[in-house]
C-alpha positions in Angstrom: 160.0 218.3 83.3 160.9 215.0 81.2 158.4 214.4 78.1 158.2 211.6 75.7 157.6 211.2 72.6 157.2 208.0 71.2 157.9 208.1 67.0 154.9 206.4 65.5 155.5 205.1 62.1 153.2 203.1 59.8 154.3 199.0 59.9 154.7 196.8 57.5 151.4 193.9 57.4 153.4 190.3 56.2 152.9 186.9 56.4 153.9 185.8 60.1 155.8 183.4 61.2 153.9 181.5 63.4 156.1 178.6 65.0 160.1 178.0 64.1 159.3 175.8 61.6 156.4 177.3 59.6 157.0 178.7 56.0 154.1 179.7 54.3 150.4 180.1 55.0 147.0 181.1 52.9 144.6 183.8 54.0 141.0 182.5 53.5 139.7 186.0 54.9 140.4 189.2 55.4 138.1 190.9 58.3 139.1 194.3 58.0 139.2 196.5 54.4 141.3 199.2 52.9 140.6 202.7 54.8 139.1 200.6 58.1 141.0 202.0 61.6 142.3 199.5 63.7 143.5 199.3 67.3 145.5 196.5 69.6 143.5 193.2 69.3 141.6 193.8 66.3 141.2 190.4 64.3 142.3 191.8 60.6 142.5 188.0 59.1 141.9 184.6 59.2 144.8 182.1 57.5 145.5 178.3 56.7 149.1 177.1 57.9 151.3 174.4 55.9 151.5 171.5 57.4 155.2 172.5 58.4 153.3 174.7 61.0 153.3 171.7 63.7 156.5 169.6 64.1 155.7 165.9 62.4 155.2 164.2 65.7 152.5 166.2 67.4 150.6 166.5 64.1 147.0 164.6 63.2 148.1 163.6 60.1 151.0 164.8 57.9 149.3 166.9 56.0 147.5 168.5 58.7 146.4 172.2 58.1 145.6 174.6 60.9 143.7 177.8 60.7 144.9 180.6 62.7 143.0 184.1 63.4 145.7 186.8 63.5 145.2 189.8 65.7 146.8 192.9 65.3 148.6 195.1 67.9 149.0 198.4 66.0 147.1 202.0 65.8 146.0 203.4 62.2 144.6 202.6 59.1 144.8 200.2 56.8 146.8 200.6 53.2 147.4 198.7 50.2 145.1 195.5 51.7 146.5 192.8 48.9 143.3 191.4 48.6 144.3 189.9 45.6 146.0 186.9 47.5 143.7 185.1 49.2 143.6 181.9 48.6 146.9 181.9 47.7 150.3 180.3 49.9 152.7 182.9 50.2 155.7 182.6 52.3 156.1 183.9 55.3 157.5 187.7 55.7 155.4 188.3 52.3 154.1 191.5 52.7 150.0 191.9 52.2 149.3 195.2 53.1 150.8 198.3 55.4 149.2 199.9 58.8 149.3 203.1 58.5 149.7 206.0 61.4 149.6 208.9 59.6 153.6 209.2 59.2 155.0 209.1 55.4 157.7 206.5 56.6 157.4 202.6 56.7 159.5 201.8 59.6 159.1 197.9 60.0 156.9 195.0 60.4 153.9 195.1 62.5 153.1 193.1 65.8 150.3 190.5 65.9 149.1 187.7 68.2 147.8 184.4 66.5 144.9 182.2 68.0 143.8 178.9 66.8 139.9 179.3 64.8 138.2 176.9 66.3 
């Protein structure tokens, strides 16, 4: 008999990326606190992306600002929530906050899917 065992280790919450050119976004909400569990598609925040989200042609106008809802696609408990920064633009890759799985270890960023708030 084969078993698995799959390692799981609390992620790192950042900043993502959200197209090839973006480079810094603002989080006007946090929907989750510290200590709150969260599972796959949980919304945890809501952010505002630089203008350098969209390439130049395809945007409204050039200063054009998109909000995004972020989803996350971990299992645990939120840590060190950085509430502190909203409202803030932070790069992308900052960190804001770590998912943690009940492992002492940080091993890595965390996975998310991004939606437009409409």
């Amino acid at each position: 008999m084969i078993r698995r065992t799959l390692a799981l280790l609390s992620k790192r919450m950042t900043i993502p990326r959200l197209s090839p050119t973006h480079t810094q976004a603002r989080i006007t909400e946090f929907l989750v606190k510290q200590g709150d569990s969260v599972e796959p598609y949980d919304t945890v925040f809501i952010v505002d992306c630089s203008p350098d989200f969209i390439t130049p042609g395809f945007r409204d106008s050039p200063d054009q600002i998109v909000s995004m809802i972020i989803e996350n696609q971990e299992d645990g408990v939120i840590q060190e929530l950085q509430t502190k920064l909203i409202g803030q633009w932070l790069d992308v890759d900052t960190p804001i906050g770590i998912i943690h799985d009940g492992d002492d270890d940080t091993d890595g960023d965390w996975t998310w899917q991004a939606y437009k708030n409409e």
